[in-house]
mmCIF entry with sequence, helices, sheets and N, C-alpha, C, O atoms, coordinates in Angstrom:
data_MODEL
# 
_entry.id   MODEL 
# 
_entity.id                         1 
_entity.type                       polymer 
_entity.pdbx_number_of_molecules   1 
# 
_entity_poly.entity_id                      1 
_entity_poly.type                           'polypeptide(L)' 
_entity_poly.nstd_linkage                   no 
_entity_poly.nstd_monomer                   no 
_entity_poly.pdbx_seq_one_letter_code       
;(UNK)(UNK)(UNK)(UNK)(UNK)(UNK)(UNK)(UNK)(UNK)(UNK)(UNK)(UNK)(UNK)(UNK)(UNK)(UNK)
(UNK)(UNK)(UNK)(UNK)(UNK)(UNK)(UNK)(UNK)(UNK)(UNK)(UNK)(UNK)(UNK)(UNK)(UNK)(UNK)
(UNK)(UNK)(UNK)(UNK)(UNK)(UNK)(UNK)(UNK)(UNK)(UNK)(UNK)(UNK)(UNK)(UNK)
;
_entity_poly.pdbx_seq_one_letter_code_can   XXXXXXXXXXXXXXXXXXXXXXXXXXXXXXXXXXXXXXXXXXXXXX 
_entity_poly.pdbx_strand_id                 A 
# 
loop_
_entity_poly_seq.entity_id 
_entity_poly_seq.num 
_entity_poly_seq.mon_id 
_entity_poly_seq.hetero 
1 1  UNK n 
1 2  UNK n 
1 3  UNK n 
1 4  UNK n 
1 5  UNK n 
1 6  UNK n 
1 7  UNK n 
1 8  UNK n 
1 9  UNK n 
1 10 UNK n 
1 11 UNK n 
1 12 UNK n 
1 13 UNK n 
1 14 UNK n 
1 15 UNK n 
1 16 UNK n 
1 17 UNK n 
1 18 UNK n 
1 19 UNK n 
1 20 UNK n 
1 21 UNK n 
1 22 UNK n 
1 23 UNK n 
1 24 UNK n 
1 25 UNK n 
1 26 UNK n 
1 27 UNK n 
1 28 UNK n 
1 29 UNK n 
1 30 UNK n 
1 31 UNK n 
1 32 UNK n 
1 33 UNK n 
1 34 UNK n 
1 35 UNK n 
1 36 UNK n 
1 37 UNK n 
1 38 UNK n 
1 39 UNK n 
1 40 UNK n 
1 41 UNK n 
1 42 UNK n 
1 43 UNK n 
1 44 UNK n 
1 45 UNK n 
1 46 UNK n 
# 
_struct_asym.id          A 
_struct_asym.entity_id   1 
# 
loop_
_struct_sheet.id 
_struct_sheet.type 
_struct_sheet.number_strands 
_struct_sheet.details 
AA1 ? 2 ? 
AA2 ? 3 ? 
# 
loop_
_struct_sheet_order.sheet_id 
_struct_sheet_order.range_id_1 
_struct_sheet_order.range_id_2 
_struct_sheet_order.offset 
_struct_sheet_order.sense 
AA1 1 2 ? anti-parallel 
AA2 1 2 ? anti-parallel 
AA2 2 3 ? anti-parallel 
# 
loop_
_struct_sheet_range.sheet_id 
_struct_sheet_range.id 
_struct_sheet_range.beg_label_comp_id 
_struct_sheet_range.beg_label_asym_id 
_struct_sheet_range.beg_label_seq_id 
_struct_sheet_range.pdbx_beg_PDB_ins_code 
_struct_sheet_range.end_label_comp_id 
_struct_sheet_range.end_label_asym_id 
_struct_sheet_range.end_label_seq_id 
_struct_sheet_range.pdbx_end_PDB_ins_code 
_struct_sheet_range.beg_auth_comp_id 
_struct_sheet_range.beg_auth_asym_id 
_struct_sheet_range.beg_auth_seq_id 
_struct_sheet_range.end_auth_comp_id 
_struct_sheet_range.end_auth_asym_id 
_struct_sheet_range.end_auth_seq_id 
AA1 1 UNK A 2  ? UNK A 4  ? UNK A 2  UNK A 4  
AA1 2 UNK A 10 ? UNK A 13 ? UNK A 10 UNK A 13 
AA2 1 UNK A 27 ? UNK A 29 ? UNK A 27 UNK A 29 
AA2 2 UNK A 32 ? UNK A 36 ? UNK A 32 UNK A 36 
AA2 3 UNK A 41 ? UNK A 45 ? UNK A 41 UNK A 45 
# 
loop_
_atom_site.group_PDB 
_atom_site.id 
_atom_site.type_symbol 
_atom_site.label_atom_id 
_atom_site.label_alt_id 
_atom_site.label_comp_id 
_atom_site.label_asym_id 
_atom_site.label_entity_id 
_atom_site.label_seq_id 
_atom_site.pdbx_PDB_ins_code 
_atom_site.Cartn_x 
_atom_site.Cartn_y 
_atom_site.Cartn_z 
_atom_site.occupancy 
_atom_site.B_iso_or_equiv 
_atom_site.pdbx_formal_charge 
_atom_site.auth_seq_id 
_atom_site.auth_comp_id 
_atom_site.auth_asym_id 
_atom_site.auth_atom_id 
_atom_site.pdbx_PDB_model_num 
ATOM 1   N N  . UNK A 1 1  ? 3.666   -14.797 -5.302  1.00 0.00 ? 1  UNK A N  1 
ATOM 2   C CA . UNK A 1 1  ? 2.409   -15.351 -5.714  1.00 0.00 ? 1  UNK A CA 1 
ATOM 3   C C  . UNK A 1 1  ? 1.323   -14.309 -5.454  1.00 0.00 ? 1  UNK A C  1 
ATOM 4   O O  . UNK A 1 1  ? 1.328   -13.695 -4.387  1.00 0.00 ? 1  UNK A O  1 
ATOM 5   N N  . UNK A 1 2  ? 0.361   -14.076 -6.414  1.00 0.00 ? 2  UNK A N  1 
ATOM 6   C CA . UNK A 1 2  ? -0.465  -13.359 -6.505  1.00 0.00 ? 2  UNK A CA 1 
ATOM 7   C C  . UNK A 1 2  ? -1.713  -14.022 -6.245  1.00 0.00 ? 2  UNK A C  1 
ATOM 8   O O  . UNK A 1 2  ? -1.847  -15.119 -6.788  1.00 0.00 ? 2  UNK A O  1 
ATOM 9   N N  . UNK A 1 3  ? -2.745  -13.556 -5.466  1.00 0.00 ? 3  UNK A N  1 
ATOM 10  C CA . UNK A 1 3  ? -3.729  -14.580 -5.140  1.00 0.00 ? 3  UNK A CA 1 
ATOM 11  C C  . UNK A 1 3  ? -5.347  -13.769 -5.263  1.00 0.00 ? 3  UNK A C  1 
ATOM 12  O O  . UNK A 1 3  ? -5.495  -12.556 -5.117  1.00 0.00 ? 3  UNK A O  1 
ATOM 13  N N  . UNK A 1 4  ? -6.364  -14.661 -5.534  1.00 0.00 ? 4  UNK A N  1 
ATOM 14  C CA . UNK A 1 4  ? -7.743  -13.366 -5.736  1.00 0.00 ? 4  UNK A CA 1 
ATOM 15  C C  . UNK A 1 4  ? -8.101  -14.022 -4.434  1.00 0.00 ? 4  UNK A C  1 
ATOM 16  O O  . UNK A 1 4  ? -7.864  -15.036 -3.777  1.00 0.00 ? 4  UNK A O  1 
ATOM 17  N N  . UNK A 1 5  ? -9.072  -12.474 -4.395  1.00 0.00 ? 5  UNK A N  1 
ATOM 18  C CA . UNK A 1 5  ? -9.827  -11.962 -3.112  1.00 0.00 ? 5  UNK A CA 1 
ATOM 19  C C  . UNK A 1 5  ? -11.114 -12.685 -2.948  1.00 0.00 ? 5  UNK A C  1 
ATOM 20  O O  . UNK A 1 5  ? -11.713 -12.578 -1.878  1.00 0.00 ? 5  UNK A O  1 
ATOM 21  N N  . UNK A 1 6  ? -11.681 -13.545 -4.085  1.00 0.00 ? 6  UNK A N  1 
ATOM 22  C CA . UNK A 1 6  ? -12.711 -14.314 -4.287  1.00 0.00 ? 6  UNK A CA 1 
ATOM 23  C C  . UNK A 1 6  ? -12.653 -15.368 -2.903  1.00 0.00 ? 6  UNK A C  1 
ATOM 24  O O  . UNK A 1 6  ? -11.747 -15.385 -2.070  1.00 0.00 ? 6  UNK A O  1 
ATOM 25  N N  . UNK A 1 7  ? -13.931 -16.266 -2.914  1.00 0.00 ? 7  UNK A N  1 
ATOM 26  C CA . UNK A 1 7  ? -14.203 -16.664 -1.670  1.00 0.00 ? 7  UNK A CA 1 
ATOM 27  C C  . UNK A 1 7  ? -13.483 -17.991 -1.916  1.00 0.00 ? 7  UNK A C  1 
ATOM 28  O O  . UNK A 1 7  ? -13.312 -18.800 -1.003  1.00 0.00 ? 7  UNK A O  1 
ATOM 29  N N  . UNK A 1 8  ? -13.064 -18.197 -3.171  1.00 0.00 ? 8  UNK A N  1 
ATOM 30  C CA . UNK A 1 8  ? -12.367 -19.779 -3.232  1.00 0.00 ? 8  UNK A CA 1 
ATOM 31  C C  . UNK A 1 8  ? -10.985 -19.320 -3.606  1.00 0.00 ? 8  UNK A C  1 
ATOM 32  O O  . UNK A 1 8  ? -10.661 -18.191 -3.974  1.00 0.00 ? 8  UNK A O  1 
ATOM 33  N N  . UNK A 1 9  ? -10.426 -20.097 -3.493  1.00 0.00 ? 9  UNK A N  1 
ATOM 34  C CA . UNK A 1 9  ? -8.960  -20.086 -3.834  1.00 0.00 ? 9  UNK A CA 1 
ATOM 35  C C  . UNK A 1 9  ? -8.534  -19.911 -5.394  1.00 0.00 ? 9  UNK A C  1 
ATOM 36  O O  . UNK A 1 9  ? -8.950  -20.570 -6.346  1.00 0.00 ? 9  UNK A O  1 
ATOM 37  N N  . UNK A 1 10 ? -7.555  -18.803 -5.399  1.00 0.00 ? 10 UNK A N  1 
ATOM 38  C CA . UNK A 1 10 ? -7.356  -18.913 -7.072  1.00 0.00 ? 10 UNK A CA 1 
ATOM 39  C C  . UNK A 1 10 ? -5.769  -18.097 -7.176  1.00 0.00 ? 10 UNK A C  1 
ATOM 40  O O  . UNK A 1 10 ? -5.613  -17.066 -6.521  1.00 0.00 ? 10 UNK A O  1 
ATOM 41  N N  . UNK A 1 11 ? -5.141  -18.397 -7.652  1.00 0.00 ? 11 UNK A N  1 
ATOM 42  C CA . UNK A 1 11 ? -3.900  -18.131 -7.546  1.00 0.00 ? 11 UNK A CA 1 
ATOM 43  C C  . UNK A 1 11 ? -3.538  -17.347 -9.056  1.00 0.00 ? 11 UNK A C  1 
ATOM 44  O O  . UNK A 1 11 ? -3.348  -17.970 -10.101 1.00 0.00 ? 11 UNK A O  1 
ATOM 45  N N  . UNK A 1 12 ? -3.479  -15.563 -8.900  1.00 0.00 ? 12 UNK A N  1 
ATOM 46  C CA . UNK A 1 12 ? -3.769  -15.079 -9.977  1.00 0.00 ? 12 UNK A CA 1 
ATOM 47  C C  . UNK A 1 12 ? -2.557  -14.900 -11.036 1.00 0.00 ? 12 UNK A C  1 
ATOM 48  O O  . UNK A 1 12 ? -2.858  -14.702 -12.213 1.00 0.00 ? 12 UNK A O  1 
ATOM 49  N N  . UNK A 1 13 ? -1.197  -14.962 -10.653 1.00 0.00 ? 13 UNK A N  1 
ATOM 50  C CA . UNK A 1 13 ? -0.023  -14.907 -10.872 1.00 0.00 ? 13 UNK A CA 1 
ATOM 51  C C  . UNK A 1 13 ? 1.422   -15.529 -10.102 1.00 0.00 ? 13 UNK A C  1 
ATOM 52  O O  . UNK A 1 13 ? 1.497   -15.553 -8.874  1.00 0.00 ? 13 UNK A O  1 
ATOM 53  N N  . UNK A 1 14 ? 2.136   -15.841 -10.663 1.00 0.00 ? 14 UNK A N  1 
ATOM 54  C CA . UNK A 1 14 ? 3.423   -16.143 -9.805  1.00 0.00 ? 14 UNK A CA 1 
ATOM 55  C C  . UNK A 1 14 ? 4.208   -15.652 -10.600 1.00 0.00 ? 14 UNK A C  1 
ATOM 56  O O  . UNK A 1 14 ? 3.979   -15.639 -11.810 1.00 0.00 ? 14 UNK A O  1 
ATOM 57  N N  . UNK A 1 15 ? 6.102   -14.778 -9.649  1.00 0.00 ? 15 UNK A N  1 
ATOM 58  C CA . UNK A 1 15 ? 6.829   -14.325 -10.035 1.00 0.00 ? 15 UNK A CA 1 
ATOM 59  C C  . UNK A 1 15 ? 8.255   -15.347 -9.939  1.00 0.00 ? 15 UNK A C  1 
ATOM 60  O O  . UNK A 1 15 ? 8.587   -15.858 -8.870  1.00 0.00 ? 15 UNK A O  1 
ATOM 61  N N  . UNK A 1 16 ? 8.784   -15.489 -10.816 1.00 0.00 ? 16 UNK A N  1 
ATOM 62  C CA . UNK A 1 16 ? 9.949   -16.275 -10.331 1.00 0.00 ? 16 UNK A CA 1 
ATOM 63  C C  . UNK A 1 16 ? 11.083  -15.540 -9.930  1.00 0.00 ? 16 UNK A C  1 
ATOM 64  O O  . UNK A 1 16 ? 11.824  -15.076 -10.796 1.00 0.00 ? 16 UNK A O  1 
ATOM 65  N N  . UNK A 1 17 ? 11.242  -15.426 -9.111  1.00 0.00 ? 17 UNK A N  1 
ATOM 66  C CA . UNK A 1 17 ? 12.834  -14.599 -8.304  1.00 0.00 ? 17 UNK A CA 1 
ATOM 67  C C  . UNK A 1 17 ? 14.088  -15.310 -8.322  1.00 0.00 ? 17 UNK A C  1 
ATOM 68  O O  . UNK A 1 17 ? 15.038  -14.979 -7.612  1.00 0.00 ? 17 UNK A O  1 
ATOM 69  N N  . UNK A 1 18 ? 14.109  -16.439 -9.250  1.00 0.00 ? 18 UNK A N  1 
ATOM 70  C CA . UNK A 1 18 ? 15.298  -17.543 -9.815  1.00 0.00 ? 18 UNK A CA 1 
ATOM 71  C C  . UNK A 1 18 ? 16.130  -17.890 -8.248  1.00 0.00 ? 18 UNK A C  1 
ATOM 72  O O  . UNK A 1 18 ? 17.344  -18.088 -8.197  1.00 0.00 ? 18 UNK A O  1 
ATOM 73  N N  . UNK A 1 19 ? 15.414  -17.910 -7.292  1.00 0.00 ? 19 UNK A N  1 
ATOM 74  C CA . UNK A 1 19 ? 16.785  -18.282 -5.932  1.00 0.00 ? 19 UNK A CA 1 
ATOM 75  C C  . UNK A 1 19 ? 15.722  -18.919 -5.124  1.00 0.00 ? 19 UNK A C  1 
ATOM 76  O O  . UNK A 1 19 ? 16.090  -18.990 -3.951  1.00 0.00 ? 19 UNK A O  1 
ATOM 77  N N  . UNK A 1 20 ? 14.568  -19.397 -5.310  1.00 0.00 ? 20 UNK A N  1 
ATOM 78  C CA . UNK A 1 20 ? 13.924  -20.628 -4.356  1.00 0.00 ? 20 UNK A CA 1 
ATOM 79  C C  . UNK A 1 20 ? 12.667  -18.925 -3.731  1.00 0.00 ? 20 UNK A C  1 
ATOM 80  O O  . UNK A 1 20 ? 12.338  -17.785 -4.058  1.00 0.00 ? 20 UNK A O  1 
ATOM 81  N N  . UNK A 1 21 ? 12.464  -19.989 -2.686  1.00 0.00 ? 21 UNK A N  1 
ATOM 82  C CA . UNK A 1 21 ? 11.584  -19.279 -1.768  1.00 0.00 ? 21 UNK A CA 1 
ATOM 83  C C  . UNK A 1 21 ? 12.114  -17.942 -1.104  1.00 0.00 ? 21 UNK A C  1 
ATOM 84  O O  . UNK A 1 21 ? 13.318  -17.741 -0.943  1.00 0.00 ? 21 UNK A O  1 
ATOM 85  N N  . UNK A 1 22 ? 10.870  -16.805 -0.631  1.00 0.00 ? 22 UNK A N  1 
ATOM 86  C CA . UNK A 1 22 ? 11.500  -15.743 -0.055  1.00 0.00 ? 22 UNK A CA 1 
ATOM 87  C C  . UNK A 1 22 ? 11.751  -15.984 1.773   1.00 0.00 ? 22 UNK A C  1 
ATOM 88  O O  . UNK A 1 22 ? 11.087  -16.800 2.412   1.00 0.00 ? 22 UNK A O  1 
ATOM 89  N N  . UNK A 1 23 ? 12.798  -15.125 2.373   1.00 0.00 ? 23 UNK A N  1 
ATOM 90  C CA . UNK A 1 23 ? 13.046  -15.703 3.725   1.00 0.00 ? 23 UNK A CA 1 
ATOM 91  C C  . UNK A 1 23 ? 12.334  -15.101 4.469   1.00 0.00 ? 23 UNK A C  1 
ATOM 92  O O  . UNK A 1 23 ? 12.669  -15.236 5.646   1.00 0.00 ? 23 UNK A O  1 
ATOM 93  N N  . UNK A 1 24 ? 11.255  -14.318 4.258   1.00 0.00 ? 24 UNK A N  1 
ATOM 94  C CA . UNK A 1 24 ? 10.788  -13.283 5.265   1.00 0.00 ? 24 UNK A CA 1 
ATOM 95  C C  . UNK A 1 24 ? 9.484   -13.310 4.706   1.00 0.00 ? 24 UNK A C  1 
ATOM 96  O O  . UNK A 1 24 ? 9.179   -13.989 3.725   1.00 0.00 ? 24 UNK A O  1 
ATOM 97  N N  . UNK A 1 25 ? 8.369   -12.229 5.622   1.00 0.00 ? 25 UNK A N  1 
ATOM 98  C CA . UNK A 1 25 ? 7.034   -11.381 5.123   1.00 0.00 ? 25 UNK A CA 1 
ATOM 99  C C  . UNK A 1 25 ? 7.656   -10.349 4.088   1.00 0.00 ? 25 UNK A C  1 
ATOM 100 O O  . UNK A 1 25 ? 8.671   -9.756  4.454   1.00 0.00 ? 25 UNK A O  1 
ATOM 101 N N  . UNK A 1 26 ? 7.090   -10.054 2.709   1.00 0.00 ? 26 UNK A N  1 
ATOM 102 C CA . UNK A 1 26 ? 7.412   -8.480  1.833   1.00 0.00 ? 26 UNK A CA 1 
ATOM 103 C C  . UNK A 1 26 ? 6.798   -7.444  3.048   1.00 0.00 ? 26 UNK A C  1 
ATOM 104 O O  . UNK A 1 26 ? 5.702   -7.423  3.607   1.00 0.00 ? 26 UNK A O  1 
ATOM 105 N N  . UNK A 1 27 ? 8.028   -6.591  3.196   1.00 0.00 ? 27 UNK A N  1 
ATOM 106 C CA . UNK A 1 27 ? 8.192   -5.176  4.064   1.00 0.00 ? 27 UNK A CA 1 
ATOM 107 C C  . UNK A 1 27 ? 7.703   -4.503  2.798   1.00 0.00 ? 27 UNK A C  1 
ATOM 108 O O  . UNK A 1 27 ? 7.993   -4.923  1.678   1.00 0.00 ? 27 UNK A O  1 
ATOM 109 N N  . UNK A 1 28 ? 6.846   -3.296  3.056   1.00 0.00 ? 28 UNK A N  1 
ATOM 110 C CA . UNK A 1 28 ? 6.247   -2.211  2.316   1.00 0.00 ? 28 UNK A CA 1 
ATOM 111 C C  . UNK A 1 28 ? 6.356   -0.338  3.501   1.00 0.00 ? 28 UNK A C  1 
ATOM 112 O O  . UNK A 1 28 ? 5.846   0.195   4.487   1.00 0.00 ? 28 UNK A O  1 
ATOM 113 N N  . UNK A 1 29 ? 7.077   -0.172  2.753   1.00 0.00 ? 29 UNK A N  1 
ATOM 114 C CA . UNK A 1 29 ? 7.554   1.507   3.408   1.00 0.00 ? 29 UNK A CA 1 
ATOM 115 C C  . UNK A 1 29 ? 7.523   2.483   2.586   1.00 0.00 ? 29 UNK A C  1 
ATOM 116 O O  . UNK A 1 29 ? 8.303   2.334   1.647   1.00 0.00 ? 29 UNK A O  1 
ATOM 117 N N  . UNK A 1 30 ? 6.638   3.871   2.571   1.00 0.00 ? 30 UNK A N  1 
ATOM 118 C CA . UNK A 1 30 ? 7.302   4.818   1.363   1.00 0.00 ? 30 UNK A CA 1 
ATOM 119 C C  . UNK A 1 30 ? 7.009   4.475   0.224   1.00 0.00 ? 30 UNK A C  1 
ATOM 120 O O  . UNK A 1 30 ? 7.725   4.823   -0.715  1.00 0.00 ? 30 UNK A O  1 
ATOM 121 N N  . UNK A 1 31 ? 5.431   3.403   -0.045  1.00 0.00 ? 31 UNK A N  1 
ATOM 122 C CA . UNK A 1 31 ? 5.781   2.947   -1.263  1.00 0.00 ? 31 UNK A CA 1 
ATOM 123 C C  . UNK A 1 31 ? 6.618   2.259   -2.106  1.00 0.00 ? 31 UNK A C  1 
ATOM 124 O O  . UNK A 1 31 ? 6.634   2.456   -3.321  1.00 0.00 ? 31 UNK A O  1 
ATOM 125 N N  . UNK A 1 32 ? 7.588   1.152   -1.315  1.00 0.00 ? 32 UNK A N  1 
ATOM 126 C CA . UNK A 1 32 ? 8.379   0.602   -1.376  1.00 0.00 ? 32 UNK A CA 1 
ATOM 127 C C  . UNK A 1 32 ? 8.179   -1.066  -1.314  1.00 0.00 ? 32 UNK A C  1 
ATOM 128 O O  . UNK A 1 32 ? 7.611   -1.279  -0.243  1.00 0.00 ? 32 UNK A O  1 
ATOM 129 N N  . UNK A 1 33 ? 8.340   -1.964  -1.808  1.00 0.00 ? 33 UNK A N  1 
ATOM 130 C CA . UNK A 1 33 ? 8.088   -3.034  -1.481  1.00 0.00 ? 33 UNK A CA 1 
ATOM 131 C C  . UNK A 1 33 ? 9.748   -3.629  -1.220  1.00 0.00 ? 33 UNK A C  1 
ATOM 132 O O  . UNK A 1 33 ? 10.578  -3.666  -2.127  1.00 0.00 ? 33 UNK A O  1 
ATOM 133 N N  . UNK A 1 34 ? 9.972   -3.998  -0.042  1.00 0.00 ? 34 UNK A N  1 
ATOM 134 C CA . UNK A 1 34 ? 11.328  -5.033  0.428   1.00 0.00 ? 34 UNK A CA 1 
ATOM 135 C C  . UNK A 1 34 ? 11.367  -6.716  0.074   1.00 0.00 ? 34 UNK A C  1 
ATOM 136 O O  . UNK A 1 34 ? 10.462  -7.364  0.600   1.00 0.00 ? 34 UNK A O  1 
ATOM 137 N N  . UNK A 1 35 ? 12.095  -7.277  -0.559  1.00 0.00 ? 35 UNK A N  1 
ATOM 138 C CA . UNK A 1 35 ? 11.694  -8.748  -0.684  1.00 0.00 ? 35 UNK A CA 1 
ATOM 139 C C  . UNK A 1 35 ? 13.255  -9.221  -0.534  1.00 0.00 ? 35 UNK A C  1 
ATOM 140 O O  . UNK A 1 35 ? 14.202  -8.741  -1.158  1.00 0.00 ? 35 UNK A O  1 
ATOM 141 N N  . UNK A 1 36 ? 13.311  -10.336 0.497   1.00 0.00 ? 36 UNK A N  1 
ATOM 142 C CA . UNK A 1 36 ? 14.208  -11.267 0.844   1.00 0.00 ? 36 UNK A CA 1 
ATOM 143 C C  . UNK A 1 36 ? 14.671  -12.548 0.467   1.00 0.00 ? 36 UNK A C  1 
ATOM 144 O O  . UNK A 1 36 ? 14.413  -13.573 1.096   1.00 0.00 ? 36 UNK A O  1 
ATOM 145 N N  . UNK A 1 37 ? 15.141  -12.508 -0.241  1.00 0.00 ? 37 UNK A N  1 
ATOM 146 C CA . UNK A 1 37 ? 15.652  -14.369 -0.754  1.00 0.00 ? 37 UNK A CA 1 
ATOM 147 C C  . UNK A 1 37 ? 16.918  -14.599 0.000   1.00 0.00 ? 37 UNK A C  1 
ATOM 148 O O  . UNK A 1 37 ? 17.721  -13.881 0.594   1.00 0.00 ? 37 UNK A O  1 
ATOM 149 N N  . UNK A 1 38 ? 16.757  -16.212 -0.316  1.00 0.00 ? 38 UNK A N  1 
ATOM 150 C CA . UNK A 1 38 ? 18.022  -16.743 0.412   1.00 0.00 ? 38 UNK A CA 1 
ATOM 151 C C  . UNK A 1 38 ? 19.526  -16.223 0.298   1.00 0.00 ? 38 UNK A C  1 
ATOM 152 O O  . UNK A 1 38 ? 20.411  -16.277 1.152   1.00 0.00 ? 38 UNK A O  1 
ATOM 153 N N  . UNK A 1 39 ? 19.570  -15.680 -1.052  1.00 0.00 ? 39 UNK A N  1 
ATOM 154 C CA . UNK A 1 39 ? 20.791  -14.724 -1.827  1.00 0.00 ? 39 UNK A CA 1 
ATOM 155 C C  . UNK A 1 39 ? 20.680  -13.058 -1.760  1.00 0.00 ? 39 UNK A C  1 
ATOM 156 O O  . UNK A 1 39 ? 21.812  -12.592 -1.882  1.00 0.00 ? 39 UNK A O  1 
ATOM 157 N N  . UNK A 1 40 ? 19.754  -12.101 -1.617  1.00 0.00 ? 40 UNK A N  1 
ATOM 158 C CA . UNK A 1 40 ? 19.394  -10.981 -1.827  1.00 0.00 ? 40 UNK A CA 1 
ATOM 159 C C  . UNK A 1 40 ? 18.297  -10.399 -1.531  1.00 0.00 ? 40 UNK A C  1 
ATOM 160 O O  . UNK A 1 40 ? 17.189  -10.891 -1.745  1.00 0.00 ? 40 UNK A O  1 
ATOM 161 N N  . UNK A 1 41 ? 18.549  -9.075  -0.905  1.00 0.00 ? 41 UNK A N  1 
ATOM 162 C CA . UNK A 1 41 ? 17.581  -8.045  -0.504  1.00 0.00 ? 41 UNK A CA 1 
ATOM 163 C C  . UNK A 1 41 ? 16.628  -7.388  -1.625  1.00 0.00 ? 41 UNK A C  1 
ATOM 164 O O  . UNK A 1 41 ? 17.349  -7.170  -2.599  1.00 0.00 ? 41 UNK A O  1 
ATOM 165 N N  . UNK A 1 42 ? 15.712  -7.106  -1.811  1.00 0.00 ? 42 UNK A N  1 
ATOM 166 C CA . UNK A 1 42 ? 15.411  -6.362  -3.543  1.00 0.00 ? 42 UNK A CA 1 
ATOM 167 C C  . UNK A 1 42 ? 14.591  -5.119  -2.542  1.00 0.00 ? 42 UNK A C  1 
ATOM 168 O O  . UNK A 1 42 ? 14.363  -4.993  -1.339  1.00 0.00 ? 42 UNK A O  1 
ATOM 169 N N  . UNK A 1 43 ? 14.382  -4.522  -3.471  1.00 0.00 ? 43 UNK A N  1 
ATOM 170 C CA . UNK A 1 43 ? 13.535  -2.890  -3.418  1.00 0.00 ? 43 UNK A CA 1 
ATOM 171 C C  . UNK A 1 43 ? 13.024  -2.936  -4.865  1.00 0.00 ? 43 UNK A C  1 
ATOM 172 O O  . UNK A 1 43 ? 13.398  -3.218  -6.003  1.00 0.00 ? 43 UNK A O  1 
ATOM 173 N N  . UNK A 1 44 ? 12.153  -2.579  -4.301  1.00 0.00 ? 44 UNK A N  1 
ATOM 174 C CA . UNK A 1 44 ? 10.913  -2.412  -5.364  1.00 0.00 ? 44 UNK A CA 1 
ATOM 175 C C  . UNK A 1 44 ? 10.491  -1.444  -5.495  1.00 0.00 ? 44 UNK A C  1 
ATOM 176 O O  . UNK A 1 44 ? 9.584   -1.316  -4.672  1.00 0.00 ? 44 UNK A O  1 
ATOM 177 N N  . UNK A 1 45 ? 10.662  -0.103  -6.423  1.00 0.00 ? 45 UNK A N  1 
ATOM 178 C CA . UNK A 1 45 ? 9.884   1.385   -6.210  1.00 0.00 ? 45 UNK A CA 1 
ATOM 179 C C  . UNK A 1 45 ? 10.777  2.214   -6.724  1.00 0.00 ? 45 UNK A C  1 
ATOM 180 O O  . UNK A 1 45 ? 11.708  2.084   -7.519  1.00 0.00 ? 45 UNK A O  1 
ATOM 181 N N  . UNK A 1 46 ? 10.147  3.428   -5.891  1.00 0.00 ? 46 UNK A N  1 
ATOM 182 C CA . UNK A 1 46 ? 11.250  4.840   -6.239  1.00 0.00 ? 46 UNK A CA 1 
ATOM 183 C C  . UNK A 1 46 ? 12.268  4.364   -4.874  1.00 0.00 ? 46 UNK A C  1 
ATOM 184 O O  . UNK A 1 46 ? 13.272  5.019   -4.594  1.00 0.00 ? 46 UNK A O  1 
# 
């Protein structure tokens, strides 16, 4: 979920990752984004 920086709430995008909710915080390393689902690790980047 993508969210704006505005002072009210506004929800600018959502991604569907087809396996429910993620299990963790997104890890970012190297320009890398890490994302955890209940089924799979992803990498995001170079």
């Amino acid at each position: 979920m993508v969210l704006g920086t505005g002072d009210e709430f506004e929800v600018l995008n959502e991604v569907e990752m087809g396996e429910g909710l993620c299990r963790s915080t997104i890890s970012v390393t190297d320009g890398q984004l890490f994302i955890r689902t209940a089924e799979h690790l992803y990498c995001i980047g170079e």
